[in-house]
C-alpha positions as CSV (number, residue, x, y, z in Angstrom):
1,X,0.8,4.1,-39.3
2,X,0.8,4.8,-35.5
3,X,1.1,8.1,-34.7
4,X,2.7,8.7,-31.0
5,X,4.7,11.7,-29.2
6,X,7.1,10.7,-26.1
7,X,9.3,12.4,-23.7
8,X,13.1,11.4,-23.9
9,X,13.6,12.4,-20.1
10,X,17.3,11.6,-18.7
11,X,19.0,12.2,-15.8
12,X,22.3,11.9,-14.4
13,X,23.0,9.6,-17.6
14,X,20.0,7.6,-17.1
15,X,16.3,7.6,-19.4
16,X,12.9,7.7,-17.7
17,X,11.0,4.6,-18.9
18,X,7.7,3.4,-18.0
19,X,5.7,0.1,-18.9
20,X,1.5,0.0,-19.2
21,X,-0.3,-2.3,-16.7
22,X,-1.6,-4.3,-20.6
23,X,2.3,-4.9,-21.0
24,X,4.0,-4.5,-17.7
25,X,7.4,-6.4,-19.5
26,X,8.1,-4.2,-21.7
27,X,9.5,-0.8,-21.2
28,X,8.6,2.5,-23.5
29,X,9.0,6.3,-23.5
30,X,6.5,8.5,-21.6
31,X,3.9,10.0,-23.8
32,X,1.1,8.7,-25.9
33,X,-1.2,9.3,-29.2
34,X,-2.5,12.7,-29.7
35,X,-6.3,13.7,-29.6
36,X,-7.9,15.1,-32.4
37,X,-6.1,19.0,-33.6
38,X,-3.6,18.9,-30.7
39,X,-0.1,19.8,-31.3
40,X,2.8,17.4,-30.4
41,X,4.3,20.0,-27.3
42,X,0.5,19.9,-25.9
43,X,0.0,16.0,-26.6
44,X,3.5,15.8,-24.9
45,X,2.2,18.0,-21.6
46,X,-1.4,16.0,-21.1
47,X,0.4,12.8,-21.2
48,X,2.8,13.4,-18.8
49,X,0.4,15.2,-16.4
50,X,-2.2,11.6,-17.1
51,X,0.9,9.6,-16.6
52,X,3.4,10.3,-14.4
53,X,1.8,13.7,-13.1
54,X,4.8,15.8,-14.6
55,X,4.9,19.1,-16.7
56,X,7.7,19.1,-18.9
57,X,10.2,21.8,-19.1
58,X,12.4,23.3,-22.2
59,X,11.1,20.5,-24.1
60,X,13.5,20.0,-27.7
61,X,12.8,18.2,-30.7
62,X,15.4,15.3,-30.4
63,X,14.2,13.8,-33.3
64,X,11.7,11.4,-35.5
65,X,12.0,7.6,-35.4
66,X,10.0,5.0,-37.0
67,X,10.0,1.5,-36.2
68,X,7.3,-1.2,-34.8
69,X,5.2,-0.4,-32.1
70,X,5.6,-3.0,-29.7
71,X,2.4,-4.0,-28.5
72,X,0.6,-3.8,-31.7
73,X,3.1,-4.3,-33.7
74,X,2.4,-2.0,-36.8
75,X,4.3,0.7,-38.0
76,X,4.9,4.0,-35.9
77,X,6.3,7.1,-36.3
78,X,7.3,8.6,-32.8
79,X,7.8,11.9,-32.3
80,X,10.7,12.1,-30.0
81,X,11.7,15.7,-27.7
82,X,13.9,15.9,-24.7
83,X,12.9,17.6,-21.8
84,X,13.4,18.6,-18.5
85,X,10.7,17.7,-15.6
86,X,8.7,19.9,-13.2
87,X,7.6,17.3,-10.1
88,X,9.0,14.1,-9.0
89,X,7.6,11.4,-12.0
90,X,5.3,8.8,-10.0
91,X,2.9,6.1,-12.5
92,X,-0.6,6.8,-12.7
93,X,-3.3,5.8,-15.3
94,X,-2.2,2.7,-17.3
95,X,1.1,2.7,-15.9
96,X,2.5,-0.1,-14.3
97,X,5.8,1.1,-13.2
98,X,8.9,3.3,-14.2
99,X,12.5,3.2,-14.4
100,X,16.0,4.8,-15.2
101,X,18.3,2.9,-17.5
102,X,21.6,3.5,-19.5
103,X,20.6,1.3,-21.8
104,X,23.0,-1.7,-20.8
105,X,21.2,-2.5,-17.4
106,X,18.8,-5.3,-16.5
107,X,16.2,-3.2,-18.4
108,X,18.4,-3.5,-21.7
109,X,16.2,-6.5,-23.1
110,X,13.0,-5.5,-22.2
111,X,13.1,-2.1,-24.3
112,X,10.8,-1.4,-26.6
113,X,12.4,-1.6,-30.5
114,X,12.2,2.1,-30.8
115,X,13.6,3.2,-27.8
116,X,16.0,0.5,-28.2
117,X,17.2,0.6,-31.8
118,X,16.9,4.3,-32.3
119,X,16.4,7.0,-29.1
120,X,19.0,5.3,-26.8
121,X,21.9,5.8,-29.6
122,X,20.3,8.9,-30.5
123,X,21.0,9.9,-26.5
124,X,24.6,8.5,-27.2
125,X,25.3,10.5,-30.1
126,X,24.1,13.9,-28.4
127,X,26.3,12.8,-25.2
128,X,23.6,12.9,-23.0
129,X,23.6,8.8,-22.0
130,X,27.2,6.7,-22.1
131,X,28.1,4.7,-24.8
C-alpha cells in the first residue's frame, strides 16, 4: 500500500490541484510520500515548499481515503488535511501545472480517483465546495 499525505487547499469554492510533468493529464492533490520518521504535518510542509513553494497554514485533518493511486495504480491510503496557504502557489519540481476546480468544470474528468470519488464530496459534505 502507497502511503501519501496531500493538501486539500480551497478557495473561494474552488480546490488547488496540480498534475506531475510524468502525467501532465491527470490532476491530484498537492503533497507527496513521506521520508523516512517524518510526521504527516512535516511531510505535508516539505512538499508544498518542493512543490508549489507554499507553507501551509492551520492545517486540519479532513480525513483518510483509500483508493487507487492513479499512476501506479496500486492501493493508497492518503492522508488528507485542509489548510490555509502562506505565498501565492506557483509549480516547481515535478509539477507540470495547477488549477482550481469545483469539481464539475473541464477538470471534472481528468481527476484523479481519489480526489474524485472521495475528497471532492468530502469538501461537499463539510460546505466548503458546491454541490
Amino acid at each position: 500500500m502507497i502511503t501519501v499525505v496531500a493538501a486539500a487547499i480551497v478557495t473561494d469554492g474552488r480546490l488547488l490541484i496540480v498534475s506531475k510533468k510524468a502525467a501532465p493529464a491527470v490532476f491530484y492533490l498537492p503533497g507527496g510520500k513521506p521520508e523516512q520518521g517524518e510526521s504527516p504535518a512535516q511531510t505535508l510542509s516539505r512538499k508544498l515548499a518542493e512543490e508549489l513553494g507554499i507553507a501551509p497554514v492551520r492545517a486540519e485533518l479532513l480525513g483518510l481515503v483509500e483508493d487507487a493511486a492513479a499512476l501506479e495504480d496500486l492501493p493508497m491510503r492518503m492522508t488528507v488535511f485542509t489548510a490555509d496557504i502562506d505565498g501565492v502557489p506557483e509549480p516547481t519540481a515535478e509539477l507540470a501545472a495547477l488549477g482550481w476546480t469545483d469539481g464539475f468544470d473541464d477538470y471534472a474528468p481528468l481527476l484523479a480517483p481519489a480526489v474524485r470519488n472521495h475528497v471532492i464530496p468530502l469538501l461537499q459534505r463539510d460546505g466548503r465546495l458546491p454541490t
